[in-house]
C-alpha positions as CSV (number, residue, x, y, z in Angstrom):
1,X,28.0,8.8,-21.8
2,X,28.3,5.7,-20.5
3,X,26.7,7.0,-17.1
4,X,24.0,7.5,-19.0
5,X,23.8,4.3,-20.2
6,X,24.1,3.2,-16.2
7,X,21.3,5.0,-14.9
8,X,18.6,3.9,-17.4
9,X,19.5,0.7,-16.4
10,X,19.2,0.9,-12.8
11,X,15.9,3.1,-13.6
12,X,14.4,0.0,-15.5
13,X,15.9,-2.4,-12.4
14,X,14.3,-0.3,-10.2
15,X,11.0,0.4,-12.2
16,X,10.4,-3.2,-12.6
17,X,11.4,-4.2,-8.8
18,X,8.1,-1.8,-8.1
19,X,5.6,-3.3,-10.5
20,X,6.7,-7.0,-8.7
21,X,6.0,-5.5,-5.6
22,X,2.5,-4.6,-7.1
23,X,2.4,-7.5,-8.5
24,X,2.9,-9.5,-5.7
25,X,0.8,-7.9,-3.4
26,X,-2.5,-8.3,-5.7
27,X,-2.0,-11.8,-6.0
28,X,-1.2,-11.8,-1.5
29,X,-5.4,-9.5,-1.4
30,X,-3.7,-6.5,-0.4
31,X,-6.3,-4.5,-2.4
32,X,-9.9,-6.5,-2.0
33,X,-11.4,-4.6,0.4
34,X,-11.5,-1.0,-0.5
35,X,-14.5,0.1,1.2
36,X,-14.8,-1.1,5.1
37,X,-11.3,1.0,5.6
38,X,-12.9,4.2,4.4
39,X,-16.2,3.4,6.6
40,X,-14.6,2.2,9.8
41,X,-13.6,5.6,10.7
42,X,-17.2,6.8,10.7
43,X,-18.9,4.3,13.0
44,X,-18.5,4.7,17.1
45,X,-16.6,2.7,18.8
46,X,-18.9,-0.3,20.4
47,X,-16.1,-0.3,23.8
48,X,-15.8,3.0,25.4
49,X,-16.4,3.2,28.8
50,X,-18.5,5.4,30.0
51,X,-16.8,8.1,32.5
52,X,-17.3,7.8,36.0
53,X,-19.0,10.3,38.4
């Protein structure tokens, strides 16, 4: 029983090591831009070179 008791713990430790890591990284602007990333892969690439003959 007192495994049990062990591994809630370490679930709770754990669960609130992840919302810091959230957390921090929303405070850091890991999450402003959500829309250029999803765009970028739809424009063409402004420095191909063209093949050669």
């Amino acid at each position: 029983m007192s495994i049990l008791y062990f591994l809630i713990g370490c679930s709770v430790l754990l669960a609130l090591v992840f919302l810091g890591a959230f957390f921090w990284a929303q405070k850091n602007g890991q999450n402003d831009d959500l829309y250029t990333p999803s765009m970028r892969m739809l424009l063409d690439e402004e420095d191909e070179i063209p093949p050669e003959k």
